[in-house]
Backbone atoms as SQL, in Angstrom:
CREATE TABLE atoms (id INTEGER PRIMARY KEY, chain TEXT, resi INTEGER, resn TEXT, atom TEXT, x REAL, y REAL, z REAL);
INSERT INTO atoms VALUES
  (1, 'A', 1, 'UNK', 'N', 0.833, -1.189, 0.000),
  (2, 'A', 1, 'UNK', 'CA', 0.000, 0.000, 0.000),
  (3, 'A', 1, 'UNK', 'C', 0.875, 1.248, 0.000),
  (4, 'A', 2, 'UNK', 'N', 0.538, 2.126, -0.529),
  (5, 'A', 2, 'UNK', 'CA', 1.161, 3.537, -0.610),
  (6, 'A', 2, 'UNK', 'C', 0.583, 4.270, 0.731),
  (7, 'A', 3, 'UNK', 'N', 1.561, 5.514, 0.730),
  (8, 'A', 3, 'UNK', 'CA', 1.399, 6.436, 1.529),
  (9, 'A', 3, 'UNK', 'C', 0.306, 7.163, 1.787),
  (10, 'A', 4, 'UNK', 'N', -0.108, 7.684, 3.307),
  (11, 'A', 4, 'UNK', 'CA', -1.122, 8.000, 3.216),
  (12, 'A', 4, 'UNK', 'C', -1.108, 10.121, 2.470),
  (13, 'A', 5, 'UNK', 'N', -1.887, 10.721, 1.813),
  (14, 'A', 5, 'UNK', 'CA', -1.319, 11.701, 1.170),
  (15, 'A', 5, 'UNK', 'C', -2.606, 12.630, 2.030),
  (16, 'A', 6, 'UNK', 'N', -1.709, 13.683, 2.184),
  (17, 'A', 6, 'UNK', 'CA', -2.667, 14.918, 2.941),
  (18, 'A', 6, 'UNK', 'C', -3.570, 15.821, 1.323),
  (19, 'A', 7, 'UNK', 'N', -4.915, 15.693, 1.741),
  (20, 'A', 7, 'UNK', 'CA', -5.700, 15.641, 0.947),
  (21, 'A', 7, 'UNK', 'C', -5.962, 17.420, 0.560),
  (22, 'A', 8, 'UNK', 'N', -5.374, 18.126, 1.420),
  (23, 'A', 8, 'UNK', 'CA', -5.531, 19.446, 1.131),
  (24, 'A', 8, 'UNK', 'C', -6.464, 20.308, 1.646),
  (25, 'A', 9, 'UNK', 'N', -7.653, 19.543, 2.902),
  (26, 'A', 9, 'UNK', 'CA', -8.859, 19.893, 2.494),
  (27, 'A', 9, 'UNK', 'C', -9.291, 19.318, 3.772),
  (28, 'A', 10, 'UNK', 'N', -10.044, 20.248, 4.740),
  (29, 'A', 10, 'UNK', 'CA', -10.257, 19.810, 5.953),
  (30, 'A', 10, 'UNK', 'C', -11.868, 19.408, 6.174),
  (31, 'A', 11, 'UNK', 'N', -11.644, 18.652, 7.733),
  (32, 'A', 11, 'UNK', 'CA', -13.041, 18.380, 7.569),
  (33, 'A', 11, 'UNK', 'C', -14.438, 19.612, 7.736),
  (34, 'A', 12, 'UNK', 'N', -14.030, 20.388, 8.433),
  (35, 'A', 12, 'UNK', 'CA', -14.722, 21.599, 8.653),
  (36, 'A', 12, 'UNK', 'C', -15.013, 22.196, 7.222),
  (37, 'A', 13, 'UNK', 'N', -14.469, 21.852, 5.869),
  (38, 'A', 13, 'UNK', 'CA', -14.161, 22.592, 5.009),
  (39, 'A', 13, 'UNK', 'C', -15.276, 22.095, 3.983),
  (40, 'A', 14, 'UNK', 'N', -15.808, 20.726, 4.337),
  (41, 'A', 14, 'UNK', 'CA', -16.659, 19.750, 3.645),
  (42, 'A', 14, 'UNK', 'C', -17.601, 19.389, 4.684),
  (43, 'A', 15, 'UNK', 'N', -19.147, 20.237, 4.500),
  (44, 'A', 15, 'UNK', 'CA', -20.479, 20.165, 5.608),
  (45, 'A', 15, 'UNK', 'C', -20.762, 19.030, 5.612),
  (46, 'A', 16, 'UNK', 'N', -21.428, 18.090, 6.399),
  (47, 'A', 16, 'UNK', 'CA', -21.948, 17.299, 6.187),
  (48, 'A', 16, 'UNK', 'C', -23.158, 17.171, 5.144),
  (49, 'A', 17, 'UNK', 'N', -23.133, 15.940, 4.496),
  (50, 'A', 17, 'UNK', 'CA', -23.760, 15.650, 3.042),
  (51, 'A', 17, 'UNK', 'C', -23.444, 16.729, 2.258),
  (52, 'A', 18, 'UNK', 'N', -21.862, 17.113, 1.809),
  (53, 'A', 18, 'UNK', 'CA', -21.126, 17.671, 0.638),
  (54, 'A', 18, 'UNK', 'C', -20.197, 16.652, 0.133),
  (55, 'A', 19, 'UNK', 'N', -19.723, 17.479, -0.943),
  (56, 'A', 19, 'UNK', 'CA', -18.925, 16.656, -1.440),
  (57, 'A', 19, 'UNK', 'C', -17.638, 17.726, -2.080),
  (58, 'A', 20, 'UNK', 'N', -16.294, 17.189, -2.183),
  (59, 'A', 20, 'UNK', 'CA', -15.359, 17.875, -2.719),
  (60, 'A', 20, 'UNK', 'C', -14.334, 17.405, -3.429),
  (61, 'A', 21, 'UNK', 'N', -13.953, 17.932, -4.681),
  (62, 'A', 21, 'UNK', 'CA', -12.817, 17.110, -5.859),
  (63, 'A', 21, 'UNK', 'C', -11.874, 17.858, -5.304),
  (64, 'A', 22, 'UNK', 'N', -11.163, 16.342, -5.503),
  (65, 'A', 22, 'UNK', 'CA', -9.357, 16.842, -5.152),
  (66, 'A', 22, 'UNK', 'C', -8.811, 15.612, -6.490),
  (67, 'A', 23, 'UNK', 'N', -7.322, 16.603, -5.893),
  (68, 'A', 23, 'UNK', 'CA', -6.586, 15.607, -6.951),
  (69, 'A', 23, 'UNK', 'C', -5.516, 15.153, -6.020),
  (70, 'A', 24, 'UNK', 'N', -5.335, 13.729, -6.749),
  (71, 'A', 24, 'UNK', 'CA', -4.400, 13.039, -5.794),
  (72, 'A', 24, 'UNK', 'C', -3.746, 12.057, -6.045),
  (73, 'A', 25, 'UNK', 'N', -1.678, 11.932, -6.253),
  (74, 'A', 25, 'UNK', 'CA', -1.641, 11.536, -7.049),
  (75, 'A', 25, 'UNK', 'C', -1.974, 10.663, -8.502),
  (76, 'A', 26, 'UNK', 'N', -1.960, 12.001, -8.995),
  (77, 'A', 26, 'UNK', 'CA', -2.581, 11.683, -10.394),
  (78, 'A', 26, 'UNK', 'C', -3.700, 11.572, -10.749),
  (79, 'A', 27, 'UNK', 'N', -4.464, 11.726, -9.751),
  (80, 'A', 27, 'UNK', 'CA', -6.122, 10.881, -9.570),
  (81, 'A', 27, 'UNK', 'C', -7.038, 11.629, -9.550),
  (82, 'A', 28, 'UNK', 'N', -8.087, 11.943, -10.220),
  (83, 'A', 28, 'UNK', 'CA', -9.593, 12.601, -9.807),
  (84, 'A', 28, 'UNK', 'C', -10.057, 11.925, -8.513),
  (85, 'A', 29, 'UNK', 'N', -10.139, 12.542, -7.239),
  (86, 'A', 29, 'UNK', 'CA', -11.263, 11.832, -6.225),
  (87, 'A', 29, 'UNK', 'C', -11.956, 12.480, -5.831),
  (88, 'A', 30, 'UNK', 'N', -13.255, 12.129, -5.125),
  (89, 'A', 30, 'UNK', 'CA', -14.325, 13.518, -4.701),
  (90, 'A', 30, 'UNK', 'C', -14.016, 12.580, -3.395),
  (91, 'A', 31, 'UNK', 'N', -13.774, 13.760, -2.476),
  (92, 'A', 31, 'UNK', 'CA', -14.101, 13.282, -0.707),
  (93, 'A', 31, 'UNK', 'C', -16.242, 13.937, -0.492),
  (94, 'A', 32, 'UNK', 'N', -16.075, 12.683, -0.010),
  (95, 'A', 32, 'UNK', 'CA', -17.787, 12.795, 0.271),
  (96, 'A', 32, 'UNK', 'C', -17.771, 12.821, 1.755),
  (97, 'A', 33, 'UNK', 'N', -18.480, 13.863, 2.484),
  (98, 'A', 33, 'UNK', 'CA', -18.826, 13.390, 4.096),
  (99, 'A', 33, 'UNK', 'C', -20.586, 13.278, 3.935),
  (100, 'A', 34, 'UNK', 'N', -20.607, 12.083, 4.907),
  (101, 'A', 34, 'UNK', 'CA', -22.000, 11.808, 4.504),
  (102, 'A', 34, 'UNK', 'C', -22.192, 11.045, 6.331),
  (103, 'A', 35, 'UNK', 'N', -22.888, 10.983, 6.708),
  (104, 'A', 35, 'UNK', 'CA', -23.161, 9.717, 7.879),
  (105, 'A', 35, 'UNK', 'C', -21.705, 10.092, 8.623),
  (106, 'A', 36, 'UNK', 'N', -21.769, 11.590, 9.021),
  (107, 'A', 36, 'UNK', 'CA', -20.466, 11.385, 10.125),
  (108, 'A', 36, 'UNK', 'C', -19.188, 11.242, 9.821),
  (109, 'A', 37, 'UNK', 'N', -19.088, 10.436, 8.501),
  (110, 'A', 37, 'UNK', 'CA', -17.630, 10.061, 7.756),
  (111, 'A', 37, 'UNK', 'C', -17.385, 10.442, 6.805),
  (112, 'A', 38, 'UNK', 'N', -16.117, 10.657, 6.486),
  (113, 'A', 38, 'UNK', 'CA', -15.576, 10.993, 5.118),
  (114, 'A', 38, 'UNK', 'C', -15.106, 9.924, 4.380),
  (115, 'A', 39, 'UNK', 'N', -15.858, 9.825, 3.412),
  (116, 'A', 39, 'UNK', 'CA', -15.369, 8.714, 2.433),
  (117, 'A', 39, 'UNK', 'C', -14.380, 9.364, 0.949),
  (118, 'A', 40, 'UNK', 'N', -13.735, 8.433, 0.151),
  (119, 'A', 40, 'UNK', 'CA', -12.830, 8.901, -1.102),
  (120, 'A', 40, 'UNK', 'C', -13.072, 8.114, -2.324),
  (121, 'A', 41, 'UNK', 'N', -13.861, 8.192, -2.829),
  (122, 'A', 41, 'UNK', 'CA', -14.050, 7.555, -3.981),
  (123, 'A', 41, 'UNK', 'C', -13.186, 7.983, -5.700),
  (124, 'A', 42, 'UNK', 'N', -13.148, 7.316, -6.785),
  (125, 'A', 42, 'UNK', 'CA', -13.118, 8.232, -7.972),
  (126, 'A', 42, 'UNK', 'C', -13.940, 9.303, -8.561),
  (127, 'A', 43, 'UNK', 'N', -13.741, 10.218, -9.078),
  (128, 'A', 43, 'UNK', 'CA', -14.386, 11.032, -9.055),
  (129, 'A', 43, 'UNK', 'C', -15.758, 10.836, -10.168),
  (130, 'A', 44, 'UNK', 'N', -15.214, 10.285, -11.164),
  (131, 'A', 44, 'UNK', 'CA', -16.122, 9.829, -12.340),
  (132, 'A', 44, 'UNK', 'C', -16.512, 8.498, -12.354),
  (133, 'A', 45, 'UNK', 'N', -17.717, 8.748, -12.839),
  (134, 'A', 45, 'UNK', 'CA', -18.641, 7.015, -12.816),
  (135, 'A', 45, 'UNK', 'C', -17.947, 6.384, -13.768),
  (136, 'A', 46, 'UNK', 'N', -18.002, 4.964, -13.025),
  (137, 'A', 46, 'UNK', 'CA', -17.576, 4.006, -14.127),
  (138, 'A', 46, 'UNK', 'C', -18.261, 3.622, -15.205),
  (139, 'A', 47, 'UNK', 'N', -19.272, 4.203, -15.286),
  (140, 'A', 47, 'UNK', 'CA', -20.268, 3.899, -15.952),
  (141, 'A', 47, 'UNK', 'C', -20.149, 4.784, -17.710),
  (142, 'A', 48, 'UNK', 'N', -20.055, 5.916, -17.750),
  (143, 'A', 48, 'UNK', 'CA', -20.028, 7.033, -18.620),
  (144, 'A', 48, 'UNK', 'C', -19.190, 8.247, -18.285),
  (145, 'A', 49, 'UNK', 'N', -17.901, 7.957, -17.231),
  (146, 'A', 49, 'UNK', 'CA', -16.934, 9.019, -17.428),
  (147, 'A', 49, 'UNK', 'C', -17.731, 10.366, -16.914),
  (148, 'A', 50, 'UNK', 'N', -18.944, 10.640, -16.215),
  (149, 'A', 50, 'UNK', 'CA', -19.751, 11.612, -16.003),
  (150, 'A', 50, 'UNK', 'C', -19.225, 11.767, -14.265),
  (151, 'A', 51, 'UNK', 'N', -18.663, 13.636, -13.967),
  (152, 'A', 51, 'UNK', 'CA', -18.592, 13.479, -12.580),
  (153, 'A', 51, 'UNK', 'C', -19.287, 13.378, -11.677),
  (154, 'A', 52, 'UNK', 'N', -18.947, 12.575, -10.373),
  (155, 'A', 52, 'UNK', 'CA', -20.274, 12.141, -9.454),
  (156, 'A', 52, 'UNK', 'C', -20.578, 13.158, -8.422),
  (157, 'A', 53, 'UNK', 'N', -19.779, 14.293, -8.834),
  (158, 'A', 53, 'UNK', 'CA', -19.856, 15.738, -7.650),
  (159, 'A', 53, 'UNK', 'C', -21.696, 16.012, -8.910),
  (160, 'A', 54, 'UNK', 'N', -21.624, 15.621, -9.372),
  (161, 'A', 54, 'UNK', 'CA', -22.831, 16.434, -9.761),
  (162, 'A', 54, 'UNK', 'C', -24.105, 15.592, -9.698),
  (163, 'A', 55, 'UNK', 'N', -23.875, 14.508, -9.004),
  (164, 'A', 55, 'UNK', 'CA', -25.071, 13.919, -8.579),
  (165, 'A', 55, 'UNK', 'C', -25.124, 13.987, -6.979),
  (166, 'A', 56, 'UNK', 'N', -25.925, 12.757, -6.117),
  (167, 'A', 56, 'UNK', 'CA', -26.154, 13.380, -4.952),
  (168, 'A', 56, 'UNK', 'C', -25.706, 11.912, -3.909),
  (169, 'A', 57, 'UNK', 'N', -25.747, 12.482, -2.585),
  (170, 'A', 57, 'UNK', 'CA', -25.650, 11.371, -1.591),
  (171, 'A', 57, 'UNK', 'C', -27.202, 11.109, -1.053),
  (172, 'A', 58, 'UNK', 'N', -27.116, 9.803, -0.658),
  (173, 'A', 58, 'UNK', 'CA', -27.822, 9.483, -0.198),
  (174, 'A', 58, 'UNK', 'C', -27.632, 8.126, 0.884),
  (175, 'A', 59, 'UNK', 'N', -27.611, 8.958, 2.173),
  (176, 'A', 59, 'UNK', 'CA', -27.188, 8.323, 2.937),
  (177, 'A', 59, 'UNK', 'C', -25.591, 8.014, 2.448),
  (178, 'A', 60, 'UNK', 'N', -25.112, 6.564, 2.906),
  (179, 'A', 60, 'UNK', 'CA', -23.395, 6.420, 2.776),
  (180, 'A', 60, 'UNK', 'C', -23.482, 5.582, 1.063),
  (181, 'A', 61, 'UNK', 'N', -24.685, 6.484, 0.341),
  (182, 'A', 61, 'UNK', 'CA', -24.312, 6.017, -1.219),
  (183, 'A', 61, 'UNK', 'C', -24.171, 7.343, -2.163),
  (184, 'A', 62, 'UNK', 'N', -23.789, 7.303, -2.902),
  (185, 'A', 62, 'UNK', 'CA', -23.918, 8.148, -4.441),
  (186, 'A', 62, 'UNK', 'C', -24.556, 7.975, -5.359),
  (187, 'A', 63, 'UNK', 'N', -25.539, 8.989, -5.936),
  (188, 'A', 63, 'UNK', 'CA', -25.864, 8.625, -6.900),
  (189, 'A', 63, 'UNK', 'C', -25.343, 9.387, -8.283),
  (190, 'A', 64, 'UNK', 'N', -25.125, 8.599, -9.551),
  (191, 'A', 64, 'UNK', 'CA', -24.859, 9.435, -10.281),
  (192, 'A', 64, 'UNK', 'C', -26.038, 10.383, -11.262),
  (193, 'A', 65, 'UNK', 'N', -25.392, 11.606, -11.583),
  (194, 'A', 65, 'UNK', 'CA', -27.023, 12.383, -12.092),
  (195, 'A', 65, 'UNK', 'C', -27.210, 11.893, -13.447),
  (196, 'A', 66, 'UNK', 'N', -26.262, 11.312, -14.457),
  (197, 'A', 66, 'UNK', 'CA', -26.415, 10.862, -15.649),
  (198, 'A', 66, 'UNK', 'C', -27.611, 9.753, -15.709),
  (199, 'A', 67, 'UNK', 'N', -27.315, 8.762, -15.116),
  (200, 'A', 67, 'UNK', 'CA', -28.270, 7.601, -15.671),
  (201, 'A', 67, 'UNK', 'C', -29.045, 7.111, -14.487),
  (202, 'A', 68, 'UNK', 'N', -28.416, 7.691, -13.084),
  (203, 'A', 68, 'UNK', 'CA', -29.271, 6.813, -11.766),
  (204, 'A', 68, 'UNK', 'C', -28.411, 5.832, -11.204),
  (205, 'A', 69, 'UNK', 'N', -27.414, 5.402, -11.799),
  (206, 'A', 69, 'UNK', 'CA', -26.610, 4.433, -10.973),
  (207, 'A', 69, 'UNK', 'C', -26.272, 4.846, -9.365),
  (208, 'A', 70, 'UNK', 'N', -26.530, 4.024, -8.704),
  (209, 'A', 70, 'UNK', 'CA', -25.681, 4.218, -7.579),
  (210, 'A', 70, 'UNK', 'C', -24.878, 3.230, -6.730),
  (211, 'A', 71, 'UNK', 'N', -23.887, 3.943, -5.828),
  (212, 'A', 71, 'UNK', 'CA', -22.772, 3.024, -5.290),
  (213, 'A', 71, 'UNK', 'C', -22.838, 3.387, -4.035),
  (214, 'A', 72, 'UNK', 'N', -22.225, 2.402, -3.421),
  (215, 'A', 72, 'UNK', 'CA', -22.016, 2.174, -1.790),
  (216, 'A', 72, 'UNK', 'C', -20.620, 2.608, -1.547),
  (217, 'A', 73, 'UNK', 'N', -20.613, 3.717, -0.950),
  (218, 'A', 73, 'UNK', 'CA', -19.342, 4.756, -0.351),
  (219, 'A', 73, 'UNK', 'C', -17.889, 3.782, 0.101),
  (220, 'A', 74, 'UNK', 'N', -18.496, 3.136, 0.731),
  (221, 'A', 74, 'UNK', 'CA', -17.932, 1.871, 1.592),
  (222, 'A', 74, 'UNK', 'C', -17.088, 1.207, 1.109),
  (223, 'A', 75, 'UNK', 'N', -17.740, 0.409, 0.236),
  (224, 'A', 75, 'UNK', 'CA', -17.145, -0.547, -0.521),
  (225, 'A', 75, 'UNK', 'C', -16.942, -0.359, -2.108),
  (226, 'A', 76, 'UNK', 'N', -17.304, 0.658, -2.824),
  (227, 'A', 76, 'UNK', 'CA', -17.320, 1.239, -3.957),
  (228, 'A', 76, 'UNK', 'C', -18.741, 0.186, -4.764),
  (229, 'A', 77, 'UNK', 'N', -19.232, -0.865, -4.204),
  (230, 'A', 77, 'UNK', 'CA', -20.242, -1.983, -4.758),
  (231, 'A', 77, 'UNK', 'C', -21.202, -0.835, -5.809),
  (232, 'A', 78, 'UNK', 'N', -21.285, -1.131, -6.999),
  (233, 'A', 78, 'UNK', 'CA', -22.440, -0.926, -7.821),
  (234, 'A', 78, 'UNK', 'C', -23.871, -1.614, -7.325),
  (235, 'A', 79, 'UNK', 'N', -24.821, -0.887, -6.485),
  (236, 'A', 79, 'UNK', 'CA', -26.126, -1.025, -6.140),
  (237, 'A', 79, 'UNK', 'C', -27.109, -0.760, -7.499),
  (238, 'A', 80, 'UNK', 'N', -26.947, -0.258, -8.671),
  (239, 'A', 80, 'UNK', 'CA', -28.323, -0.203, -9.485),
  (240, 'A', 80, 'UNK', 'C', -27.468, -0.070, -10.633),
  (241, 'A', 81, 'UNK', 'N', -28.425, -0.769, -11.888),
  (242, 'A', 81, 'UNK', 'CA', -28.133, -0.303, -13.066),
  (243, 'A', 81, 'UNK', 'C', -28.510, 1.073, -13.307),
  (244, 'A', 82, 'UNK', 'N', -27.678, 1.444, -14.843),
  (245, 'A', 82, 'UNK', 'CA', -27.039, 0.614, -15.592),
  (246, 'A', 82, 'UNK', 'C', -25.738, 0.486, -15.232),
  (247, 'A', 83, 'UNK', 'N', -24.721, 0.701, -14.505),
  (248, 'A', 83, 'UNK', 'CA', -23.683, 0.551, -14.339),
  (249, 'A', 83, 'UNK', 'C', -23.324, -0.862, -13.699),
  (250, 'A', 84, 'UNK', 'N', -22.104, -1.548, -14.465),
  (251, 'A', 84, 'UNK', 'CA', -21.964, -2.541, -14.374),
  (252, 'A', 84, 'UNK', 'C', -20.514, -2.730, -13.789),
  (253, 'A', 85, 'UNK', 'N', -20.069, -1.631, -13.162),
  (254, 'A', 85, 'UNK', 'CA', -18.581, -1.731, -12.589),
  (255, 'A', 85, 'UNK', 'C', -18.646, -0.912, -11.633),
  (256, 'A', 86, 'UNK', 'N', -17.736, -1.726, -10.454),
  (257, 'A', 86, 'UNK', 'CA', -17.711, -0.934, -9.066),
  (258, 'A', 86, 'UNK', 'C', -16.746, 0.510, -9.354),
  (259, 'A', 87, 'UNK', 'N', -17.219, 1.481, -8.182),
  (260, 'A', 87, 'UNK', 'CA', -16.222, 2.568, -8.577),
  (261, 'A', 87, 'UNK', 'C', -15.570, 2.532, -7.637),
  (262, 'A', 88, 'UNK', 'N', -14.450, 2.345, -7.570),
  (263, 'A', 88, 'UNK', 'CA', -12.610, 2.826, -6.840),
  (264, 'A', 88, 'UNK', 'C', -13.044, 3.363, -5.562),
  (265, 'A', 89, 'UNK', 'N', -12.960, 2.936, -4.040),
  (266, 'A', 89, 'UNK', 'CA', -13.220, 4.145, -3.389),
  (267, 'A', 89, 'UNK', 'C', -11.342, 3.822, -2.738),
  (268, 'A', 90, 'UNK', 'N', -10.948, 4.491, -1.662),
  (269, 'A', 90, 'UNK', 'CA', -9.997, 4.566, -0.690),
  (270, 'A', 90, 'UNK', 'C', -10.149, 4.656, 0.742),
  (271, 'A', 91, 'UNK', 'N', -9.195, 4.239, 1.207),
  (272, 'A', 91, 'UNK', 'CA', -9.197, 4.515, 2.628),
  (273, 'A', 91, 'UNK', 'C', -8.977, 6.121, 2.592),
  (274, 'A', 92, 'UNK', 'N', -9.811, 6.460, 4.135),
  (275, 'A', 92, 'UNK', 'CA', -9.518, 7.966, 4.423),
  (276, 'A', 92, 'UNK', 'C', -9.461, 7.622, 6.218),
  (277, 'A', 93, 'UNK', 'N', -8.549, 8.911, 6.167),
  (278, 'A', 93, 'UNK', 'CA', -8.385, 8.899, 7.727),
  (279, 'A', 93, 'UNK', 'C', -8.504, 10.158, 8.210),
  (280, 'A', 94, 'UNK', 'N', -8.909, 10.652, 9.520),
  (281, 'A', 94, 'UNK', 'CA', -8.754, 12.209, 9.256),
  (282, 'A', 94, 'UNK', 'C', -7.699, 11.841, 11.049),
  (283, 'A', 95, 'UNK', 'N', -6.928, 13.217, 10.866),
  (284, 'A', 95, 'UNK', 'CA', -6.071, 13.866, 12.082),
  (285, 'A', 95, 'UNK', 'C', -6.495, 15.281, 12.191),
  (286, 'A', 96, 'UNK', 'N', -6.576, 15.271, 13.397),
  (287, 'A', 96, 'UNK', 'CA', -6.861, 17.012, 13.931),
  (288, 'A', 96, 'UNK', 'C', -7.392, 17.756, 12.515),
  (289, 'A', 97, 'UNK', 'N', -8.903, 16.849, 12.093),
  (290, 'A', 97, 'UNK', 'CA', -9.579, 17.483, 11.000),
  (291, 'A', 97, 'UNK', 'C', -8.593, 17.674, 9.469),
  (292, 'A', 98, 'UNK', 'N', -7.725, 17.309, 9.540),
  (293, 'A', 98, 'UNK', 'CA', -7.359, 16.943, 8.283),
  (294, 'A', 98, 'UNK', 'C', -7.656, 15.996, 7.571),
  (295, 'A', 99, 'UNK', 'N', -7.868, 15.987, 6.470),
  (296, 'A', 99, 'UNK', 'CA', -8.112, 14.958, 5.887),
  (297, 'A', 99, 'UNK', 'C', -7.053, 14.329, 4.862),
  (298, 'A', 100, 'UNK', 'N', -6.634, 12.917, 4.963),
  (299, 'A', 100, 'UNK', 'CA', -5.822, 12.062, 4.913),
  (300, 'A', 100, 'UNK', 'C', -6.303, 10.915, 3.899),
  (301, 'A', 101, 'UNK', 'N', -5.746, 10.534, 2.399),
  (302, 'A', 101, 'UNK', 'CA', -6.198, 9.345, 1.552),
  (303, 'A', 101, 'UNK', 'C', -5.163, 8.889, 1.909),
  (304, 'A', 102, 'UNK', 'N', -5.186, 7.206, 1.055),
  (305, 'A', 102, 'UNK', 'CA', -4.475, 5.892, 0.963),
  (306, 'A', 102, 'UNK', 'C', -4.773, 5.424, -0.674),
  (307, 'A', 103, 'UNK', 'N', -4.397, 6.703, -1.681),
  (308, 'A', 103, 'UNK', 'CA', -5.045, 6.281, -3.131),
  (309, 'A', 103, 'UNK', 'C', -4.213, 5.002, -3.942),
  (310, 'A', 104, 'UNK', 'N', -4.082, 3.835, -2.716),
  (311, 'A', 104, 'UNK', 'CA', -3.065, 2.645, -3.337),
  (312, 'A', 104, 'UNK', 'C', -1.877, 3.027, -3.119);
């Protein structure tokens, strides 16, 4: 596993049920706080390359606004068609409200 990388971006900085794109090595991710936690997913659906900052949470899932797919924060699991591939999430950790990935 790789290093954990300071995400730029605190928790105070992301309300609960927001969401925020960062980049990280190399990577599109949106940090989602949703249910208390901050989760790190990819930023774009696997589905159609469409970003998922522009759809919504619900509860500790995402939905995307293109077609309706949605995923489980958690485990990145594809819950609904049409999407037929899980999306990428990461470990996140936060310290004294920082927020902290593990993007592999």
């Amino acid at each position: 596993m790789s290093d954990w990388l300071e995400s730029g971006v605190t928790v105070e900085e992301i309300p609960e049920g927001t969401m925020r794109k960062v980049s990280l090595a190399g990577r599109r991710l949106l940090l989602v706080h949703a249910e208390g936690r901050v989760f790190a997913c990819d930023e774009m659906c696997p589905h159609e390359e469409v970003s998922l900052a522009l759809g919504c949470i619900q509860g500790r899932k995402i939905k995307c606004s293109l077609h309706g797919s949605r995923f489980d924060l958690e485990s990145g699991r594809v819950l609904d068609e049409p999407a037929d591939e899980n999306l990428a999430v990461y470990p996140v950790r936060v310290e004294e409200g920082r927020i902290l990935v593990q993007p592999d």
